[in-house]
N, C-alpha and C positions, 0 to 999 in steps of 0.2 A: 322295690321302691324306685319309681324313677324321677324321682325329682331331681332337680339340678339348680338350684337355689338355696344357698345356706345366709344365715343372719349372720354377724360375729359373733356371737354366743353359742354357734355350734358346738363346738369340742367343749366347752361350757355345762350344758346339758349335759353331752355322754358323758361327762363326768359326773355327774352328780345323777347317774343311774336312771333318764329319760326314757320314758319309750317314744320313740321317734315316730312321725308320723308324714305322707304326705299329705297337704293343704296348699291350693292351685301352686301345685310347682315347687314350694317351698319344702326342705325340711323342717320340721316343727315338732315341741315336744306336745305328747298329748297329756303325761301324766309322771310323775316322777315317784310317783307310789302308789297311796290309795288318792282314787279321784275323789272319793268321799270325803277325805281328810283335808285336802284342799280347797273342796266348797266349804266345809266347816267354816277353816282356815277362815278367807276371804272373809264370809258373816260374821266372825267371832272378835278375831283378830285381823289377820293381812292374809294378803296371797300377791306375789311377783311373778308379773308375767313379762314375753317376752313378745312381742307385738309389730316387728320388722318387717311379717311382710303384708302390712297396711303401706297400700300409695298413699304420697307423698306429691300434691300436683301445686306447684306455685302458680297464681294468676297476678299480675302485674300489669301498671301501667297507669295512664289517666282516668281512661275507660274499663279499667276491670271491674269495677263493681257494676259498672252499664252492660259488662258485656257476662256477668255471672248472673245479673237479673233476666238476662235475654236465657243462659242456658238451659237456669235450673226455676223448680216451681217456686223456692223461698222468693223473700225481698231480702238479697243481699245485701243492698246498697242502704238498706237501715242497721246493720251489725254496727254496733260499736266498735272503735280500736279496742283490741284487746278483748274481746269477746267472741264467741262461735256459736254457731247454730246447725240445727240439727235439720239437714234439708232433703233433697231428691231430686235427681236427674230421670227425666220421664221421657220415654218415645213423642212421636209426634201424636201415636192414637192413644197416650195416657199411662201404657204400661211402664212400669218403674225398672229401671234402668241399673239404678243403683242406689243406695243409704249414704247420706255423707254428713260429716261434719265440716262446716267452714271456717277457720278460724281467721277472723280479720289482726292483721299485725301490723298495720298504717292504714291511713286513705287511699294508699295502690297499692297494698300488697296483702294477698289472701295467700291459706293455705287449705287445701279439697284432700281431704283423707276419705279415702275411697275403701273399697272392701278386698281384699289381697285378690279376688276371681274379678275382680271386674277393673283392675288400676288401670291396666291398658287400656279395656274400651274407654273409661269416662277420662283419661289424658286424651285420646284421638277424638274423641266428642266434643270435649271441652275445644281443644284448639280449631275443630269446623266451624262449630256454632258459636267462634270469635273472631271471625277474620273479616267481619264489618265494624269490627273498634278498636278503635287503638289500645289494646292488650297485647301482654304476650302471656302464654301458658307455654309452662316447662314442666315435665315432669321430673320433677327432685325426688322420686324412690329412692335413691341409691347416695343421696347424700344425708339420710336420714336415718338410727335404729328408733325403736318405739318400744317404750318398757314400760306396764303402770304399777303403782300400786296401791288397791280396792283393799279395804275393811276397814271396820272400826277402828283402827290404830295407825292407818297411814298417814293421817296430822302429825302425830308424835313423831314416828319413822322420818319421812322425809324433813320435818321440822328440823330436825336433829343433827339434819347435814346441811342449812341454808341456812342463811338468816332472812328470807327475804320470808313477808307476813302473812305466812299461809292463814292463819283466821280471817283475815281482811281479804282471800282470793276468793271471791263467788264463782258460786256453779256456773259451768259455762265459760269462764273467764281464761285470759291466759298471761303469761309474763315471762320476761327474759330473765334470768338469774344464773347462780352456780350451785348445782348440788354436790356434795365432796367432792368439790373445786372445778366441775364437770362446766362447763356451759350449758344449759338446758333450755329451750322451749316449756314450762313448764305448766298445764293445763289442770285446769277441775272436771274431771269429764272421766266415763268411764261407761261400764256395759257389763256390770254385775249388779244393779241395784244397790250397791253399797258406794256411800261415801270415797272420794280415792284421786290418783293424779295421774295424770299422764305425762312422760317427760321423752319429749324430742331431742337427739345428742348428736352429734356425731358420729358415724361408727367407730371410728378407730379409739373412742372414750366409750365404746358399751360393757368391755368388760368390765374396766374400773369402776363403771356407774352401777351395774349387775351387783360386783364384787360390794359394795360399801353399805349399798342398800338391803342386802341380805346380812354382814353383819349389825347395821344399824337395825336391823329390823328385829334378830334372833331374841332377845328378851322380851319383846312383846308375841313372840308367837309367829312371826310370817314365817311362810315357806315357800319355795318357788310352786308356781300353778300352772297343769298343764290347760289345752283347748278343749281335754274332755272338759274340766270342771267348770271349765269357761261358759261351755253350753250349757249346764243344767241352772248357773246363775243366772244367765239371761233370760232362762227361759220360765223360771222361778218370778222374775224382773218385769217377765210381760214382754218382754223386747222382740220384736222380729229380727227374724235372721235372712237374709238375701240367699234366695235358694230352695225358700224353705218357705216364711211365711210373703216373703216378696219377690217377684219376676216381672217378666215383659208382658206378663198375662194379669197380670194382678194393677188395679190403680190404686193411689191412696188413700180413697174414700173405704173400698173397701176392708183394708187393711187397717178405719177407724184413724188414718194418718191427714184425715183431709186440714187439719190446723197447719198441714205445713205448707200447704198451695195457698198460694197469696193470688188471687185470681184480682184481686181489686188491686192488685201494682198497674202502675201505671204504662210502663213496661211491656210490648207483647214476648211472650214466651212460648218455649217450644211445647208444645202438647194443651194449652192453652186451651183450645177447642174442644178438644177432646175431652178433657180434665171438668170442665163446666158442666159437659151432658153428663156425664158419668156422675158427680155430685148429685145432680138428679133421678140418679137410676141406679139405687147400689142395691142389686139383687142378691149378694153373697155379702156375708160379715164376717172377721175375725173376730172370732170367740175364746173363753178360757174353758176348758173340762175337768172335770174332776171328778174319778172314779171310786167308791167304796170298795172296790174290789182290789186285787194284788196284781188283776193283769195287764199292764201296762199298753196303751193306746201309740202304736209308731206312727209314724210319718207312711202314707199312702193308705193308713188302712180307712175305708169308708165309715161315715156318721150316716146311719140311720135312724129314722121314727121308730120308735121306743116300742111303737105297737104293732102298725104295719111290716114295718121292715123298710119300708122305701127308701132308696138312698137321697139323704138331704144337704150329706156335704164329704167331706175328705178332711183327715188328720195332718195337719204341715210338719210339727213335731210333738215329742211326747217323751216322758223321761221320769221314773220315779222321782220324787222329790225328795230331796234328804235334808231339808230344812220343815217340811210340813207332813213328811212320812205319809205320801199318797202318791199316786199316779196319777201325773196333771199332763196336759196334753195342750196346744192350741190348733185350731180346724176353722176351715173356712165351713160357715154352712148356710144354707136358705136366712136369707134375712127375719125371714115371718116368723123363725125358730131359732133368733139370738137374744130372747130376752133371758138376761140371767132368771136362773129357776128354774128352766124347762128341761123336762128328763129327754134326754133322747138314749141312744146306745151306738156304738160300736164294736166293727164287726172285726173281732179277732178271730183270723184262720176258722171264720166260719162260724165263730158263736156269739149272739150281740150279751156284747158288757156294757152292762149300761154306767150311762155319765150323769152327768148334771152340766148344762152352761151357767159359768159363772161370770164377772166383773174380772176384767184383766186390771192389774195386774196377780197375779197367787201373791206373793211376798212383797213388802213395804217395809222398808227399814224404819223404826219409830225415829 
């Protein structure tokens, strides 16, 4: 392993029997037993994760909301205090950059949580593409851990340590408070398809905040959750993953994310040009798959015509599902062949197993 980045919750983890993992650089757990148990978990009950090394970028100033409309494709500069949105940093020719969430915390002060492989570029992007407004960008990784907790029971759980009116916090929302006395950043937001919070701390309050929220949690069921079961949620969830269903190659439209290009802002922004044609020209679509068979669809393997064999597109990720007991996959493929219902197949080590495209997302929390 050579990573050289730990969260304060390292010695945390190997304590409680992690299998360790690297992720861009970081140590990270991936699974602290069965991954299965901990997707469970998450859908059923809780799952506690540990989520430190997500950037962390402050934008500030008069001009920062003029100068995060110029960056990224959202309208930042319509975010409510106290609210965040789900946006993208795009090259100049369209391709995606990165996934982010913004969370506005005043009328000059945002926060850009970025994807742990991409903090660096989108803090040095961010600060290029602001040095015509009076903003400043800093990046705050290192003054920040990031811990959430996803399932049906993390109202009760986190409730249990606050008094501040988690039924009154909508999705998307966020607020200052104390959770077991902690100061917290405390958010509605999350990347399991399940209801859950996310809480921004200090580091040197992660373990205490780790520690209280795993005893408040243990009679409803939660258990710490590694980044394996992290991935089969998301992917369960519909969610793209930067890497995998998103790059420098991929624009938003195709990726079915075109709601978050705000091309009617008033605002010019970067990839702007680019982003418009491409709106008119989405010849690949992200799709959902799902196989009758047992053999699961990975990441690189090709989608072909069901009958031909021709190659009509590529697997991004793939994963048995232990919430719907299938092998579900998403795949970019020819547009002319994204209507949900169409059988196409893939091609495992040489034998096409065939799929169906479905309706993303697979799993919806009622």
């Amino acid at each position: 392993m050579t990573t050289d980045r730990r969260t304060p919750l390292d010695a945390v983890h190997d304590a409680l029997g992690a299998t360790m993992t690297d992720f861009a650089g970081w140590r990270m757990p991936l699974r602290y037993g069965s991954e299965r148990d901990e997707h469970t978990a998450v859908r059923t009950t809780a799952g506690l994760f540990d989520l430190t090394h997500m950037g962390e970028i402050e934008v500030t100033g008069p001009e920062a909301a003029r100068a995060l409309d110029h960056a990224l494709v959202g309208f930042v500069s319509k975010i409510g205090i106290d609210r965040a949105r789900y946006t993208m940093i795009c090259t100049e020719e369209g391709g995606i950059v990165d996934d982010l969430i913004v969370y506005r915390l005043g009328e000059e002060h945002f926060v850009v949580v970025a994807n742990a492989s991409n903090a660096d570029v989108v803090a040095g992007s961010l600060k290029y593409r602001s040095t015509d407004f009076d903003a400043t960008v800093r990046d705050a990784s290192e003054e920040y851990t990031l811990l959430a907790v996803q399932g049906p029971a993390s109202t009760a759980i986190v409730g249990s340590l606050t008094d501040a009116d988690l039924p009154a916090l909508k999705y998307y929302a966020i607020l200052r408070t104390e959770v077991a006395g902690v100061p917290v950043l405390l958010a509605r937001t999350g990347y399991t398809g399940e209801d859950g919070f996310e809480l921004f701390a200090a580091p040197d309050d992660a373990v205490a905040l780790w520690d209280a929220l795993l005893a408040a949690g243990k009679p409803h069921g939660l258990v710490p959750a590694g980044l394996s079961c992290r991935d089969t949620l998301r992917l369960e969830a519909g969610m793209p993953l930067y890497g995998h269903e998103l790059t420098r190659d991929t624009t938003p439209y195709e990726a079915n994310l075109g709601r978050v290009v705000r091309l009617d802002k008033p605002e010019d922004f970067v990839g702007r040009e680019a982003l418009a044609a491409a709106e008119a020209d989405v010849r690949r679509t992200l799709v959902g798959l799902t196989s009758p068979g047992k053999r699961v669809p990975r990441a690189g393997y090709p989608v072909v015509d069901a009958d031909s064999g021709e190659r009509v597109g590529e697997v991004t990720s793939g994963a048995p599902s232990p919430t719907l007991g299938m092998p579900i996959a998403m795949a970019y493929v020819a547009s002319e062949r994204a209507e949900p219902g169409t059988r196409l197949a893939v091609d495992i080590r040489g034998k096409a197993e065939p799929v169906d495209v479905v309706a993303l997302p697979f799993y919806k929390r009622g």
